[in-house]
N, C-alpha and C positions, 0 to 999 in steps of 0.2 A: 504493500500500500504506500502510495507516495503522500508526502508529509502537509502537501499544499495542493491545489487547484481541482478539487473533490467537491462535487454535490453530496453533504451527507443524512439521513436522517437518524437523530437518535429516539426513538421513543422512551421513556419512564424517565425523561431525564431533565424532569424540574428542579432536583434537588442531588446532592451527593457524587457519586464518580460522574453520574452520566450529566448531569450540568457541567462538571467541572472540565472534562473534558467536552460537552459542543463548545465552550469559550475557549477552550486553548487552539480548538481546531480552525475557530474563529479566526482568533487573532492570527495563525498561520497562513491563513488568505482560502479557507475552505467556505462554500458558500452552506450553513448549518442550517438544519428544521429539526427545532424542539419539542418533541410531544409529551406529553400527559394528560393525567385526568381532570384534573383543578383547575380552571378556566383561568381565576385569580393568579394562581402561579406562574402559568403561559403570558396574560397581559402581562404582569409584572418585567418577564425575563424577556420582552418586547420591546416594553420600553425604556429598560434599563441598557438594553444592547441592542443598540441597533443596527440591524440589519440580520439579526436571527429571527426566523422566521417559525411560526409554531401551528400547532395541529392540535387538537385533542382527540387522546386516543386512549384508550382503555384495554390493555394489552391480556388484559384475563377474560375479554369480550369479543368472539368472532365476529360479529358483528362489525365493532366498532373497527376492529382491524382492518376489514375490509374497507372500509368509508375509509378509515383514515387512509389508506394507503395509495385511495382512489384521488383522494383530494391531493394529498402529497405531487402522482405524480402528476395530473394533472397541470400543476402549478411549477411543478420542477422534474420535466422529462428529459432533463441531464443528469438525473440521479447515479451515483454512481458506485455510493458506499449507505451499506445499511448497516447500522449498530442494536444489532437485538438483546438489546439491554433492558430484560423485565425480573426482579427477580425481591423475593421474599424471603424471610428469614425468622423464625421460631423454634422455641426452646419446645421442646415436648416432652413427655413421660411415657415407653412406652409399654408400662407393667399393666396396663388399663385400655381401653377403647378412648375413653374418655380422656385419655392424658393427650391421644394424639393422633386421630384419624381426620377429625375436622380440619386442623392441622395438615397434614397430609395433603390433604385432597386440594385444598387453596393453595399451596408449594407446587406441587404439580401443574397444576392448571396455570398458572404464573409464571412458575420459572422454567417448566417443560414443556407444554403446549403452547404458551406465549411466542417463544423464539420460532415453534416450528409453523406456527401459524403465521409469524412476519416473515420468514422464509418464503412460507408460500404464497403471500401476496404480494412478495415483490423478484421473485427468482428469475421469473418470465423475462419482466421489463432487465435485468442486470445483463442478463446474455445478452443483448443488444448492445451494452457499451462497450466501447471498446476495450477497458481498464476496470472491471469493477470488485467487488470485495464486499463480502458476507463478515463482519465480525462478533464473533460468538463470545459471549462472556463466560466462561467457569470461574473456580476458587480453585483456591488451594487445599479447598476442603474438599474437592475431589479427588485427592489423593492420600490424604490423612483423613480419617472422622474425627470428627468433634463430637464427644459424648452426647451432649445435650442437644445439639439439632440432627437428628438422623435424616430427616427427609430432606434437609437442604442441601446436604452433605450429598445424598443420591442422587436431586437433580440436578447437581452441577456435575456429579459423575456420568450424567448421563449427557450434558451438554459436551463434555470432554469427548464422547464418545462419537456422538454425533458430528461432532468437528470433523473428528479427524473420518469418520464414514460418507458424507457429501463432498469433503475435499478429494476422497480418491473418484467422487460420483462426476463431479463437474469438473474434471480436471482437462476435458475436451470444451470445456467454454473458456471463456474470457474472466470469467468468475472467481477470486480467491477466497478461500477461506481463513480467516486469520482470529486466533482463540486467545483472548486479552483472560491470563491467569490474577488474580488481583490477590495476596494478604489479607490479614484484617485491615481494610483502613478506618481511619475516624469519620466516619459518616455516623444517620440514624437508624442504619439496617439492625440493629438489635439496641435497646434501652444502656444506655452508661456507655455503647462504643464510641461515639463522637467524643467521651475523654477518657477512653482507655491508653496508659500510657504503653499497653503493648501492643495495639494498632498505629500504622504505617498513618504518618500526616497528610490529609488530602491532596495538598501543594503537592508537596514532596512524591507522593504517588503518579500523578499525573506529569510533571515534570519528567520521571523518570520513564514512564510511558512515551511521549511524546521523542524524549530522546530514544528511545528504541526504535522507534515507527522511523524517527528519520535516518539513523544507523544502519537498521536492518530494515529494508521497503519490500523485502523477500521473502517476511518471516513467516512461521507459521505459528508462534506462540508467541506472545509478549509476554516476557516472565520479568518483574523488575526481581534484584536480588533477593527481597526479604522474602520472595514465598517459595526461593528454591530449597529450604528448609524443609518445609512441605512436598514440595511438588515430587523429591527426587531422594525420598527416606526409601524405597524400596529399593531404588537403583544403587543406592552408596551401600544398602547391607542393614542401614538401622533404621526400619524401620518403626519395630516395636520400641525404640526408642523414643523415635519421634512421637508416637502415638500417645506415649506417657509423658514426655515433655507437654504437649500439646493440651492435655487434660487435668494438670496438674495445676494450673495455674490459679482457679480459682473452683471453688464448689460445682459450678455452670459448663466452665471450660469455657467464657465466653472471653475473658481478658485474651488470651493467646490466640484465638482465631484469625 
């Protein structure tokens, strides 16, 4: 993916990585569309930056996916990079039904069906570009578990997986697939993360992001350093290390994620 002159849209990204990165894309000379659900959040990030442009969209809704996507290209049929960035995060219990199926099911629906549903309503339109690029979001916690969220933990495993299974699909288009691995950062995806002092600072995340993208414009994973802890405990040999490094930190296991 090249670092500048990109049609991009990000959807769920009023607030946390996916804001933080459409503005650095911004300011990189990328032409951004901001989606979400919050109407107020979208004017907001309107009129504060201008010249990003925004949608609402509701990424747990096929419905809305589809209009949005409609409206998107519509307005911007140089589209060229889609960032399918929807994703949720909760703490479950699962000795009980009740600690964590409802749970469950809205994880899934969000963070597994979301992505493959903005896949499919923008796949079509990207082979036509000359240059285009699918970016799929996983964690780090698709390769370690965190005790306390099991099913986020799965559908980012299963994003990982999916990555790297459409990348070998579409490797006869113009199409790349490119899998942004993220740490914990300080964001609001789990209560008290935005000042966990062992989450990755949002700056400093994205920075480091942005310097890969433009490094590597080849890549197939953007790993910044702090989640190859994670990412590559099976590969080095310790992994059951990690797995208890990882869980150790606090009651939750949410400080170390």
């Amino acid at each position: 993916m090249n670092i500048t002159g990109n049609t991009v849209f990000i959807p769920g990204a009023t607030s946390g990585i996916g804001l933080a990165l459409a503005l650095a894309l911004h300011e990189r000379g990328n032409t951004v569309i901001v989606g979400g659900r919050r109407t107020e959040l979208l004017e907001r990030i309107a009129a504060e930056h201008p010249g990003i442009d925004t949608v609402r969209i509701d990424t747990a809704d096929a419905a809305s996916i589809r209009s949005a996507a409609a409206d998107v290209l519509a307005a911007h049929p140089d589209l060229n990079v889609l960032v399918a960035m929807a994703g949720i995060m909760r703490v479950e219990d699962w000795h009980t039904p009740a600690g964590f199926l409802d749970s469950a099911e809205a994880i899934v629906a969000t963070n597994v069906l979301g992505p493959i549903r903005l896949i499919a309503a923008f796949v079509e339109h990207l082979q036509t570009q000359a240059d285009a690029t699918i970016v799929t979001v996983s964690s780090g916690l698709a390769f370690t578990p965190l005790k306390a969220t099991p099913s986020y933990n799965a559908s980012k495993a299963a994003i990982h997986m999916l990555s790297e299974s459409i990348r070998l699909q579409l490797a006869d288009t113009s199409v790349k697939i490119l899998e942004l691995v993220p740490p914990a950062v300080r964001t609001g995806l789990l209560p008290g993360q935005e000042e966990s002092e062992f989450a990755m600072p949002l700056d400093e995340f994205v920075a480091e992001v942005m310097q890969l993208i433009e490094s590597h414009p080849d890549a197939k994973e953007l790993q910044v350093e702090r989640v190859k802890f994670l990412r590559y405990g099976e590969a080095r040999g310790d992994y059951d290390q990690v797995v208890q490094v990882l869980n150790a930190s606090d009651p939750h296991g949410k400080e170390a994620a």
